[in-house]
Backbone as CSV, one residue per row, in Angstrom:
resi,resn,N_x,N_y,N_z,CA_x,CA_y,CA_z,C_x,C_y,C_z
1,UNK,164.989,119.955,160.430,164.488,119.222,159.267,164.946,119.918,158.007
2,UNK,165.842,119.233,157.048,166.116,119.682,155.238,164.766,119.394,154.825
3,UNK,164.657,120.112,153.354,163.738,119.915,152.703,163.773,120.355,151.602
4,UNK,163.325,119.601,150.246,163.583,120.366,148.992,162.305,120.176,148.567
5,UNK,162.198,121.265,148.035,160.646,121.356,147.178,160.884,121.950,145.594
6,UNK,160.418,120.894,144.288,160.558,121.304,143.514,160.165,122.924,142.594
7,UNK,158.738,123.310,143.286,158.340,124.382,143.046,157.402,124.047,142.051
8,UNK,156.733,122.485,141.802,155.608,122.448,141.091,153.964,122.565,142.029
9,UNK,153.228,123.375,141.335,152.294,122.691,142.311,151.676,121.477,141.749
10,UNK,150.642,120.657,142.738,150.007,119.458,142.364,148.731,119.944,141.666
11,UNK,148.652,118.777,140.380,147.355,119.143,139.874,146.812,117.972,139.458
12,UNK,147.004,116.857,140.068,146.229,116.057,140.236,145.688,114.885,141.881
13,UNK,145.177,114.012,141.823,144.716,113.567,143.096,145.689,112.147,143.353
14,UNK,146.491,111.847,142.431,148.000,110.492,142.506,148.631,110.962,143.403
15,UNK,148.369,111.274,144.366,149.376,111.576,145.402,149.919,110.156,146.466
16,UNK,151.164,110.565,146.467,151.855,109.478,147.504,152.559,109.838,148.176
17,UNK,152.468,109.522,149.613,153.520,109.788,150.632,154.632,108.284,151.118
18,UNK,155.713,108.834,150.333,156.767,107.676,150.595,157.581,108.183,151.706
19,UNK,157.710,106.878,152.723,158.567,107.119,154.136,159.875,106.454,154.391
20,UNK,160.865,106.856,153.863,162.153,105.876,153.867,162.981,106.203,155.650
21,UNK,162.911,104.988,156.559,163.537,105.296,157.641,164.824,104.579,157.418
22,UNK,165.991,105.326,157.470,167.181,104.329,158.149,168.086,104.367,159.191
23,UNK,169.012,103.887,159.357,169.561,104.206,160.710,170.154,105.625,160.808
24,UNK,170.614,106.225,159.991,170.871,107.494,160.564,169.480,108.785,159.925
25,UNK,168.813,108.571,158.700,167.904,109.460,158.869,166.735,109.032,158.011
26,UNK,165.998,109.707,158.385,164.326,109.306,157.699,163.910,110.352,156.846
27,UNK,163.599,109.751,155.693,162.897,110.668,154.432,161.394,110.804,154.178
28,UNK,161.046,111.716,153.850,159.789,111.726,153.690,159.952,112.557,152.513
29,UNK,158.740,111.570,151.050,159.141,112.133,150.087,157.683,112.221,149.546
30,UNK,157.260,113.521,148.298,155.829,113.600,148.232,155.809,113.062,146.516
31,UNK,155.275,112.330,146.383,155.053,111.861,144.652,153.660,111.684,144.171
32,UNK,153.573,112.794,143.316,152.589,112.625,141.928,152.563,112.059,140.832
33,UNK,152.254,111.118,140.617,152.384,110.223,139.579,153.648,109.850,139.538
34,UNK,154.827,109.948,138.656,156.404,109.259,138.856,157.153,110.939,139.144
35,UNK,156.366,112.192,139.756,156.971,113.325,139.828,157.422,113.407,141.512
36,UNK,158.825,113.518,141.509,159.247,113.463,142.773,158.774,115.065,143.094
37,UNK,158.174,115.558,144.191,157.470,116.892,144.330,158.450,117.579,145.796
38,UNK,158.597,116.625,146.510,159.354,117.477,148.117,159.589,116.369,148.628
39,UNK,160.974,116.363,149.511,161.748,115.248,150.217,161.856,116.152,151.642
40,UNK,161.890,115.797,152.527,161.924,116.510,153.911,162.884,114.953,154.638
41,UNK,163.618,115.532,155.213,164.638,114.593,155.614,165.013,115.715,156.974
42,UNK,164.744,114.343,158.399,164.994,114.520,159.556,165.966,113.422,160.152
43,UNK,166.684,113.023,161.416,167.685,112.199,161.966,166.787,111.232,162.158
44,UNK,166.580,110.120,162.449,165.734,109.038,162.617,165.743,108.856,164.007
45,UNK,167.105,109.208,164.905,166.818,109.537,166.174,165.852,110.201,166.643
46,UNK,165.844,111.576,166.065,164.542,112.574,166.380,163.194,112.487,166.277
47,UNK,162.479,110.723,166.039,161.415,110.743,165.962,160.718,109.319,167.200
48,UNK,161.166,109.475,168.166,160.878,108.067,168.818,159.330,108.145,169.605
49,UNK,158.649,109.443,169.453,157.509,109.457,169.902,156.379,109.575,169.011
50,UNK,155.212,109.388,169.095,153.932,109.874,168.128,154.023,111.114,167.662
51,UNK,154.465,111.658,168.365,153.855,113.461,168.547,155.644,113.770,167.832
52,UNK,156.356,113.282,167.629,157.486,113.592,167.063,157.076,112.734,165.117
53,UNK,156.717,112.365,164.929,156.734,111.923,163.756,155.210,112.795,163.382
54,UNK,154.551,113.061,163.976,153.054,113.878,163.423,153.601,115.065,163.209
55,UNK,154.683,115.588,164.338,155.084,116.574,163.781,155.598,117.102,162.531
56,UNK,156.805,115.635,161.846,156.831,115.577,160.542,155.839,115.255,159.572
57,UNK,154.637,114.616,159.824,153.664,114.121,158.553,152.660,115.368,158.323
58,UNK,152.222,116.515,159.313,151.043,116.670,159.301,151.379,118.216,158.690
59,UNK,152.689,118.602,159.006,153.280,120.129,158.032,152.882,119.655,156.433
60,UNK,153.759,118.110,156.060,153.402,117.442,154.887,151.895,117.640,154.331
61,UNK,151.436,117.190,155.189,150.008,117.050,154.416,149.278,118.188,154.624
62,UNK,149.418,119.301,155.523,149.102,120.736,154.983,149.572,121.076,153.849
63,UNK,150.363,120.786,153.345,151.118,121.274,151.732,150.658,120.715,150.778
64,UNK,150.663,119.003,150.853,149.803,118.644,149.637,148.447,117.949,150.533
65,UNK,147.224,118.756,150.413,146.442,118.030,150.847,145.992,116.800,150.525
66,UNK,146.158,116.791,148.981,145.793,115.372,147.563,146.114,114.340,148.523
67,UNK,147.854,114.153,149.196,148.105,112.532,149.471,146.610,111.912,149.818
68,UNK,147.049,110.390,149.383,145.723,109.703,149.849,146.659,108.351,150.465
69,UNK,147.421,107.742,149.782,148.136,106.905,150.377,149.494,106.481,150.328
70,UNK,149.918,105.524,151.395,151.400,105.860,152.229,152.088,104.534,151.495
71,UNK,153.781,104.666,151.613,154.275,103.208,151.739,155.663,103.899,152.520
72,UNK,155.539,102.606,153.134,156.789,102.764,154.121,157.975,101.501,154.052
73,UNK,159.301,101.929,154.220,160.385,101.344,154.011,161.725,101.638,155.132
74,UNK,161.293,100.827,155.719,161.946,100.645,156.931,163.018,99.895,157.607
75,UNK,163.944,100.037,157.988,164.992,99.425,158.507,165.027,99.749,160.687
76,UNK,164.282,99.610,160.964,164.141,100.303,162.295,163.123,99.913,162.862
77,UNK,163.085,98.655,162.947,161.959,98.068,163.717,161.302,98.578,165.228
78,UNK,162.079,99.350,165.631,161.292,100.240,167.372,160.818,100.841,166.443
79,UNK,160.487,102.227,165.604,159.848,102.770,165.196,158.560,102.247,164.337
80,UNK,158.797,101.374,163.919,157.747,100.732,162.770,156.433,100.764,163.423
81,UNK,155.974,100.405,164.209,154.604,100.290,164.823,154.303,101.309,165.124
82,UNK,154.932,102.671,165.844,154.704,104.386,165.672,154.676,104.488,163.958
83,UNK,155.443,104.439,163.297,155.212,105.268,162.082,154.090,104.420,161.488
84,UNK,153.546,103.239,161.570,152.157,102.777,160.839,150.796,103.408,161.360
85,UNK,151.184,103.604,162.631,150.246,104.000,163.313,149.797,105.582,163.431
86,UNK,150.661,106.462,162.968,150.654,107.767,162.774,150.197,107.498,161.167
87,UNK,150.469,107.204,160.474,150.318,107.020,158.984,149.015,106.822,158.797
88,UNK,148.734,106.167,159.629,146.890,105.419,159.266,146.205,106.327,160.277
89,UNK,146.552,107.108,161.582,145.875,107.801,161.553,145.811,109.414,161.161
90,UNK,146.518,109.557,160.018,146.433,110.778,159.227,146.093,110.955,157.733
91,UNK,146.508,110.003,157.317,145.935,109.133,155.802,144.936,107.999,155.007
92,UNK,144.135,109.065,154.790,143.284,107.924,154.873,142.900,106.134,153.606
93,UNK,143.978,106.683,152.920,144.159,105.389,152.403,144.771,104.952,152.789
94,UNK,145.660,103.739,151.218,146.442,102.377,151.578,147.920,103.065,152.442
95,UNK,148.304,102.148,153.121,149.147,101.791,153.977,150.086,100.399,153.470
96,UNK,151.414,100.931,152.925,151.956,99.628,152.410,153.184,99.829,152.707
97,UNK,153.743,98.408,153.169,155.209,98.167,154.308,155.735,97.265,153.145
98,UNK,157.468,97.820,152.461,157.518,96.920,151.858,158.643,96.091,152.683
99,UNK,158.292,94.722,152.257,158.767,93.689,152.370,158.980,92.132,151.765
100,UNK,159.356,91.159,152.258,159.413,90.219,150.736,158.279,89.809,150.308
101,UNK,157.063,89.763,150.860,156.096,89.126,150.940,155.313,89.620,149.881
102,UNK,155.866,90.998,149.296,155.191,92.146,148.281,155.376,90.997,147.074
103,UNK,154.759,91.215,146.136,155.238,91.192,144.884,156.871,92.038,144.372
104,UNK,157.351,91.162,143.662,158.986,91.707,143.649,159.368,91.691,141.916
105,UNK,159.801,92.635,141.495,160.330,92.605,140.103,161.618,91.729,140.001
106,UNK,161.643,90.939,141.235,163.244,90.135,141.054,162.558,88.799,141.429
107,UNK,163.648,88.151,141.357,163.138,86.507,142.062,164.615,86.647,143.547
108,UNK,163.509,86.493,144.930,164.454,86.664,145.808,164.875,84.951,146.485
109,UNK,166.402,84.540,146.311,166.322,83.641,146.811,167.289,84.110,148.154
110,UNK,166.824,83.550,149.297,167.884,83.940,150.074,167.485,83.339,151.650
111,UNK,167.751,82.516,152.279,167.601,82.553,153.710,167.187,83.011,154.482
112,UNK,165.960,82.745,155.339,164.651,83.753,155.656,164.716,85.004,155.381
113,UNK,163.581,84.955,153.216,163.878,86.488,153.095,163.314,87.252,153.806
114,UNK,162.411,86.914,155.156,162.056,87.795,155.900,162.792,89.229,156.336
115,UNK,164.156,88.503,156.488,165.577,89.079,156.886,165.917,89.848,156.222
116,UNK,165.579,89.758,155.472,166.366,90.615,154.095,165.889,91.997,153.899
117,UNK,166.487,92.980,154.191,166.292,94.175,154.724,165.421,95.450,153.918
118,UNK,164.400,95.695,153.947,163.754,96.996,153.116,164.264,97.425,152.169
119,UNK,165.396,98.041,152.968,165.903,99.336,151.781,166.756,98.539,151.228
120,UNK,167.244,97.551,151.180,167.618,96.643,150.104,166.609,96.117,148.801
121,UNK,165.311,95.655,149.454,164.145,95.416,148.463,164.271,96.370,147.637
122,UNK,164.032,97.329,148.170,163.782,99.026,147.686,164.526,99.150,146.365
123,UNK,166.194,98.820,146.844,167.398,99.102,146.184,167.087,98.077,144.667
124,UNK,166.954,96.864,145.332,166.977,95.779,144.201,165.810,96.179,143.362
125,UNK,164.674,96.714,143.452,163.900,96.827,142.926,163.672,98.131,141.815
126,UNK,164.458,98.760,141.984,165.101,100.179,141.183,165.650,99.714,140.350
127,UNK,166.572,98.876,140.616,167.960,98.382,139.455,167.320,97.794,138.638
128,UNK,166.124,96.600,138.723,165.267,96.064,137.457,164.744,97.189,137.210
129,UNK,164.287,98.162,137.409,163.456,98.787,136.038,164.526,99.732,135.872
130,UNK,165.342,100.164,136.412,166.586,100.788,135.480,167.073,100.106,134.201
131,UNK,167.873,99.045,134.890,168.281,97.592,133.638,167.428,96.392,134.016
132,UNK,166.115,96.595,133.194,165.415,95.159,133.335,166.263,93.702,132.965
133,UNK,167.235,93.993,131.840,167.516,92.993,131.004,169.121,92.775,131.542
134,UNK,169.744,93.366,132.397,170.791,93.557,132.276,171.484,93.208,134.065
135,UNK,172.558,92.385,134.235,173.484,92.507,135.493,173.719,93.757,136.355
136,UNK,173.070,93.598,137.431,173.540,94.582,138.504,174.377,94.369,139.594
137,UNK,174.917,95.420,140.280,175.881,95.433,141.075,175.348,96.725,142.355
138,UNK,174.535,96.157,142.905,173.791,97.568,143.523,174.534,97.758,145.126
139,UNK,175.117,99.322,145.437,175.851,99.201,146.825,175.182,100.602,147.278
140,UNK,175.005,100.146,148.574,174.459,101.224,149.728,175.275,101.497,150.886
141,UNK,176.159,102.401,150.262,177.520,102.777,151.433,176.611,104.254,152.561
142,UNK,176.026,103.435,152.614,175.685,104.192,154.421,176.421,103.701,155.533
143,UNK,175.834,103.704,157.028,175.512,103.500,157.984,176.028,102.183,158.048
144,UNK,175.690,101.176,157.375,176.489,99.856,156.486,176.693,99.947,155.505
145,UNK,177.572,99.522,155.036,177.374,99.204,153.539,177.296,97.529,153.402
146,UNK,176.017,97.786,152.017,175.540,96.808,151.910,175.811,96.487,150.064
147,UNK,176.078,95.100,150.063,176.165,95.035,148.300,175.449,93.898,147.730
148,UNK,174.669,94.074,146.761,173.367,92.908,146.179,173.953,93.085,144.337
149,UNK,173.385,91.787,144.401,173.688,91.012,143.148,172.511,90.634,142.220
150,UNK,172.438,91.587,140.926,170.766,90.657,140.653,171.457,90.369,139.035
151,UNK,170.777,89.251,138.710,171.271,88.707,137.235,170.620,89.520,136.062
152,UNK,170.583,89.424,134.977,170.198,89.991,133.388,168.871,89.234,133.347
153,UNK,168.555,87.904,133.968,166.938,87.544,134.329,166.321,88.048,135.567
154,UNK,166.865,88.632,136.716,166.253,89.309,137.150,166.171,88.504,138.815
155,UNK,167.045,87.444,139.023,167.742,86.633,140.432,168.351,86.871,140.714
156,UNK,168.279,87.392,142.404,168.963,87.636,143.356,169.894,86.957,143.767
157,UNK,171.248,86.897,143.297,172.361,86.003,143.112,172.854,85.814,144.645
158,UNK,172.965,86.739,145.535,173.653,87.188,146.775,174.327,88.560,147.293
159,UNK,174.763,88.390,148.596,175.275,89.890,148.782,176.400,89.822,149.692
160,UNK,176.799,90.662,149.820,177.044,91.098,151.118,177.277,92.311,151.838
161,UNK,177.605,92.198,153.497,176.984,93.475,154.500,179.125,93.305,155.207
162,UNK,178.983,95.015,155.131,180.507,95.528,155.638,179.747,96.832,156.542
163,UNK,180.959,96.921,157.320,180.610,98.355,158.286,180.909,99.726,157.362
164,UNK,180.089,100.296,157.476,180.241,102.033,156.605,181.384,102.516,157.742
165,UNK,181.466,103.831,157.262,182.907,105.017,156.990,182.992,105.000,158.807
166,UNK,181.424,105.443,159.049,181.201,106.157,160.443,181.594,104.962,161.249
167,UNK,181.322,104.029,161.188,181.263,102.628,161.762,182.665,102.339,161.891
168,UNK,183.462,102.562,161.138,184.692,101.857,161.471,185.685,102.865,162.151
169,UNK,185.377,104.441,161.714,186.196,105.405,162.846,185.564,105.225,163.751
170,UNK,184.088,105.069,164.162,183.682,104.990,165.799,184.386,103.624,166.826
171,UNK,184.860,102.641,165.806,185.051,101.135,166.435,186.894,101.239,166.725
172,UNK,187.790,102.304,165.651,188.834,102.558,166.147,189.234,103.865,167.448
173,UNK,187.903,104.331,167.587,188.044,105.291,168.337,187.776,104.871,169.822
174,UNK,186.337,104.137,170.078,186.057,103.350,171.038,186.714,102.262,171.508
175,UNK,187.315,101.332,170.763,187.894,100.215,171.175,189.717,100.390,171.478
176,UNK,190.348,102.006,170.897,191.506,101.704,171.519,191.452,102.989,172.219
177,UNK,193.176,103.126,172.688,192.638,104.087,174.067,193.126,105.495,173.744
178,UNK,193.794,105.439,172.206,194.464,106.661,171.945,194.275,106.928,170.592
179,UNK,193.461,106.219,169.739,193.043,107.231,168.433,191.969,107.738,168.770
180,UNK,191.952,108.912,168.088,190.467,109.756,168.019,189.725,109.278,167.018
181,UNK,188.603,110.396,167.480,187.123,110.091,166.488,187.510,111.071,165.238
182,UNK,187.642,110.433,163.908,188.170,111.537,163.151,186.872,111.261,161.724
183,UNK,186.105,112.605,161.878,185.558,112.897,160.635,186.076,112.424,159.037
184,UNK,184.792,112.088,158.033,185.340,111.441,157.076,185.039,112.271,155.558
185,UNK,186.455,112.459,155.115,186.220,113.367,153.730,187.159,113.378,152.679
186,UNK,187.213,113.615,151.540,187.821,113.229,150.577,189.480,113.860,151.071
187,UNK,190.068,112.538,150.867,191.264,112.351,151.240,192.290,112.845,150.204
188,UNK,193.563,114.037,150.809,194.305,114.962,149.895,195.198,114.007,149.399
189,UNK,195.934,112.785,150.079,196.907,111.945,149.898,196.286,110.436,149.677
190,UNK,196.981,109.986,149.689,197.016,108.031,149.652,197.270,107.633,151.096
191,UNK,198.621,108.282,151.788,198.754,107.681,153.036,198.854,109.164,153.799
192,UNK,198.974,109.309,154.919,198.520,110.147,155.949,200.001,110.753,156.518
193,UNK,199.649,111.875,156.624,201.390,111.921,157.672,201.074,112.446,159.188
194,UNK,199.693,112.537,159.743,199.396,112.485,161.050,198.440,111.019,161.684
195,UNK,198.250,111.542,162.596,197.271,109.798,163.474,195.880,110.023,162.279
196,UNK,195.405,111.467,162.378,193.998,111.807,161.795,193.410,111.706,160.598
197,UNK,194.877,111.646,159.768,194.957,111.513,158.496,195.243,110.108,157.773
198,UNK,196.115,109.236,159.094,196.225,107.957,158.579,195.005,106.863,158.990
199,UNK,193.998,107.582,160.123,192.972,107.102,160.338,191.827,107.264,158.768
200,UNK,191.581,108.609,158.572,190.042,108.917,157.774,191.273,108.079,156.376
201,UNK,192.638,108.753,155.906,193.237,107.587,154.735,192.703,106.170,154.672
202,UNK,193.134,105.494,156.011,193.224,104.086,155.641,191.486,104.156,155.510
203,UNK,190.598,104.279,156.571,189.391,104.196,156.241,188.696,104.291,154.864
204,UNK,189.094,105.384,154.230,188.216,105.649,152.692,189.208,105.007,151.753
205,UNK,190.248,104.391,151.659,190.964,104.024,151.129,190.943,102.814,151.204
206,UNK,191.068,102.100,151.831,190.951,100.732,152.270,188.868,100.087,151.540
207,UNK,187.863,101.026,152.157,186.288,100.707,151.395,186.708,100.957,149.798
208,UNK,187.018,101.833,149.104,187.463,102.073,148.166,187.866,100.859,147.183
209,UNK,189.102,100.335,147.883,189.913,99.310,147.399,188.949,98.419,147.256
210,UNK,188.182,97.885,148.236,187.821,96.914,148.866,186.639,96.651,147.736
211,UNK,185.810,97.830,147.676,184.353,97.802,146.626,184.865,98.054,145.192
212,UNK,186.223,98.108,144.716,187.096,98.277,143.628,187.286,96.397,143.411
213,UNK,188.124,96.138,144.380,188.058,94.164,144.303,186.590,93.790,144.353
214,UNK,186.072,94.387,145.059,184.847,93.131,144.987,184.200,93.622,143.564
215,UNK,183.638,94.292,143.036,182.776,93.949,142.119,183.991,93.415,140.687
216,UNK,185.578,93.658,140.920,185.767,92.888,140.130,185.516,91.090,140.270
217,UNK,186.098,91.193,141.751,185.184,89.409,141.761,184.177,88.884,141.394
218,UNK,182.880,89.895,141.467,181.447,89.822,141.482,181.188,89.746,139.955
219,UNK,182.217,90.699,139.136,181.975,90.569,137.577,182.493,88.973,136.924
220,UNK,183.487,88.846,137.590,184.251,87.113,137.187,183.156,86.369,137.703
221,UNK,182.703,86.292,138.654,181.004,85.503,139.466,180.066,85.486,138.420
222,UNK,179.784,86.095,137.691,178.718,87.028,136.616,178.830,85.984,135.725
223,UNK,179.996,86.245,135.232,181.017,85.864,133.700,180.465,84.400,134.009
224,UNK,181.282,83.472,135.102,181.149,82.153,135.702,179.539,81.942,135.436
225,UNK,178.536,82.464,135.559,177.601,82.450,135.298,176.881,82.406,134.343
226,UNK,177.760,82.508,133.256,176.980,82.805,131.967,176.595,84.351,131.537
227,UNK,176.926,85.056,132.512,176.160,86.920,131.842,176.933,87.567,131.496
228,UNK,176.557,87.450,130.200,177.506,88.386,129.423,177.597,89.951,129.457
229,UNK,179.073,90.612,129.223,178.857,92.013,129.045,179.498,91.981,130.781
230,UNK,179.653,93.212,131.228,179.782,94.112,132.091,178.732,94.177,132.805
231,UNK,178.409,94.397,134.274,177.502,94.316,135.272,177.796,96.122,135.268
232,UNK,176.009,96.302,135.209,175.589,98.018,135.655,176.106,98.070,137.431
233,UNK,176.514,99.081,137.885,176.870,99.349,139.234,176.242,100.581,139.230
234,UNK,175.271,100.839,140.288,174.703,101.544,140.765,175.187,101.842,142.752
235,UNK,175.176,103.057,143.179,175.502,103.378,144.512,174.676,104.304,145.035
236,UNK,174.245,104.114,146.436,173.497,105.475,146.619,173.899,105.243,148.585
237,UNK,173.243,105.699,149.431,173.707,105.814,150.318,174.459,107.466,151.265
238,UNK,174.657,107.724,152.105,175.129,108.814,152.496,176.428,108.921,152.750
239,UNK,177.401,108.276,152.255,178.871,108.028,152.027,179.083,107.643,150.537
240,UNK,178.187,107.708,149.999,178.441,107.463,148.503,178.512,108.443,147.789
241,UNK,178.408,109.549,147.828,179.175,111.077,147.170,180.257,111.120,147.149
242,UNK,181.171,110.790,148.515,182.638,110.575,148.735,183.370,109.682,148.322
243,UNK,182.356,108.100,148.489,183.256,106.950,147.730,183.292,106.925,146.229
244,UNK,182.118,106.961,145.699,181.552,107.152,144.485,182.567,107.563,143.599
245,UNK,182.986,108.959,143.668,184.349,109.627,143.021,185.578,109.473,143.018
246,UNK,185.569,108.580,143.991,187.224,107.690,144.379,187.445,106.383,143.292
247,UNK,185.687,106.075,142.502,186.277,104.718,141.858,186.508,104.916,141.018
248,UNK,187.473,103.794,140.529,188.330,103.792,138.938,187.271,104.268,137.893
249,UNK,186.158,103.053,138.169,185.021,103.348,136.897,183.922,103.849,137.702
250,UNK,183.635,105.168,137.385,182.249,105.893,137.768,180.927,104.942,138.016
251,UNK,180.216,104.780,139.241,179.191,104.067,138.830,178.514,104.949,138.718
252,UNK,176.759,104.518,138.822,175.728,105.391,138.352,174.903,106.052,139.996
253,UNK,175.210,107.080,140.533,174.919,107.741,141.826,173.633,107.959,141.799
254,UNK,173.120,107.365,142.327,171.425,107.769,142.331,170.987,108.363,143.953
255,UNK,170.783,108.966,144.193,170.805,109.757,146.049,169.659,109.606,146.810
256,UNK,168.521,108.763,145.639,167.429,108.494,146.291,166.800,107.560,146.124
257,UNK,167.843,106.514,145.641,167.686,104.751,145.177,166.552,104.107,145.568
258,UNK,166.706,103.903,147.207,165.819,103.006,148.203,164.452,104.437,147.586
259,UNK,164.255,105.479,148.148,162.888,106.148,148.116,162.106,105.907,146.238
260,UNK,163.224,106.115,145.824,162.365,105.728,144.269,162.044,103.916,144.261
261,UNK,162.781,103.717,144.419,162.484,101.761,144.614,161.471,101.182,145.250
262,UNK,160.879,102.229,146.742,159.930,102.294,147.111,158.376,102.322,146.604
263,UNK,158.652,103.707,145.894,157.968,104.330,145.011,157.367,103.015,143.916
264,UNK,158.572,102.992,143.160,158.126,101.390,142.355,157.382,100.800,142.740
265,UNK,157.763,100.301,144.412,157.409,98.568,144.761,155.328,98.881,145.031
266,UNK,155.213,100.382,145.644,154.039,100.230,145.694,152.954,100.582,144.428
267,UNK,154.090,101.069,143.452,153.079,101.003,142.210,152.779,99.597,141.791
268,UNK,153.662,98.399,141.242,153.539,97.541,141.312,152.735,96.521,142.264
269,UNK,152.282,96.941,143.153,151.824,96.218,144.369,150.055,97.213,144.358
270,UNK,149.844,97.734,143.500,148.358,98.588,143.786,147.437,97.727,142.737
271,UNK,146.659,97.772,143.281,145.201,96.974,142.878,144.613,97.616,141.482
């Protein structure tokens, strides 16, 4: 288990325990009022039992005893019914799962938004109170990468879902019979002069390009739309350190998008 602890102590009783699971790892983050306090980040594999996730909550709540209540943001539906259920029985307040059904700082239109994935809510829901007034372009180059569209009023225009870094060396590695599995990192060249190099090249080079065209399409989409100005681009994700610095125009790297968006959705959502 990582873990960063700011080195404040708590001195008041606003305590919140935010739980961001995704497919490759699960966060657990401690917030006092809008003060991010300690993030503890484990593999999301490593928690498929009760007694494996208590193990992570209950070190937590020896440290800040204050938490009183949880929200969870989830992409990992086998786990979801363990982590509510460890949550409620260690915390004794609210318990909040976000999903569309929450109250939303956006207007979501979209095809059973049931579907429509957490840490996306999460995501979209950061970018309005970043730029309430203003076009976003929000991308989550993880595990997938995922890209959402919200207008300068605050509608969920559309998106779309591509395979992340890991995803596409595992699918050239598995599916033919002679490239390898080749690790992914900032690339010395443009094109490669071995198999290993023209693999992780074309890979980060090719997403690169690819999230380089699309949000110029997505800005002409915008324009077509009536929204004026330039669309904010925001990235966060665990391949977004690497892509991030590859683009022409810098977007805005935020490393804990979905967990602060979280954070938001259940302030907004408290009684």
């Amino acid at each position: 288990m990582t873990s960063h602890r700011s080195g404040n102590a708590p001195s008041s009783d606003s305590f919140l325990l935010v739980v961001e699971i995704g497919n490759t790892t699960a966060s657990f983050a401690v917030f006092r009022g809008e003060e991010l306090l300690e993030v503890n980040k484990v593999p999301s594999e490593a928690l498929p039992l009760h007694t494996d996730i208590s193990g992570v909550i209950v070190p937590i709540l020896a440290a800040w005893p204050q938490l009183g209540d949880a929200v969870l943001c989830s992409v990992v539906p086998a786990l979801d019914s363990l982590l509510k259920s460890e949550l409620r029985r260690h915390i004794g307040g609210r318990i909040v799962e976000v999903a569309s059904s929450l109250q939303l700082p956006f207007t979501l239109s979209y095809d059973s938004p049931e579907s429509f994935g957490a840490d996306r809510i999460a995501l979209c829901a950061l970018c309005r109170r970043l730029y309430p007034d203003e076009p976003v372009i929000a991308l989550d180059i993880g595990t997938a990468i995922t890209v959402d569209v919200l207008t300068s009023g605050g509608e969920y225009l559309g998106g779309l879902i591509m395979p992340g870094l890991d995803l596409m060396a595992r699918a050239l590695n598995e599916r033919t019979a002679r490239l390898p599995l080749v690790g992914m990192d900032t690339p010395d060249t443009l094109i490669g002069r071995s198999t290993a190099e023209c693999i992780r090249d074309g890979i980060i080079w090719s997403c690169v390009s690819g999230i380089e065209g699309l949000i110029g399409k997505i800005t002409t989409l915008l324009c077509d739309n009536n929204e004026a100005g330039e669309p904010r681009v925001i990235v966060t994700g665990g391949s977004a350190p690497l892509i991030a610095g590859l683009l022409e125009t810098a977007p805005l790297h935020e490393e804990l998008a979905v967990i602060r968006g979280t954070h938001y959705l259940f302030t907004l959502n408290s009684d």
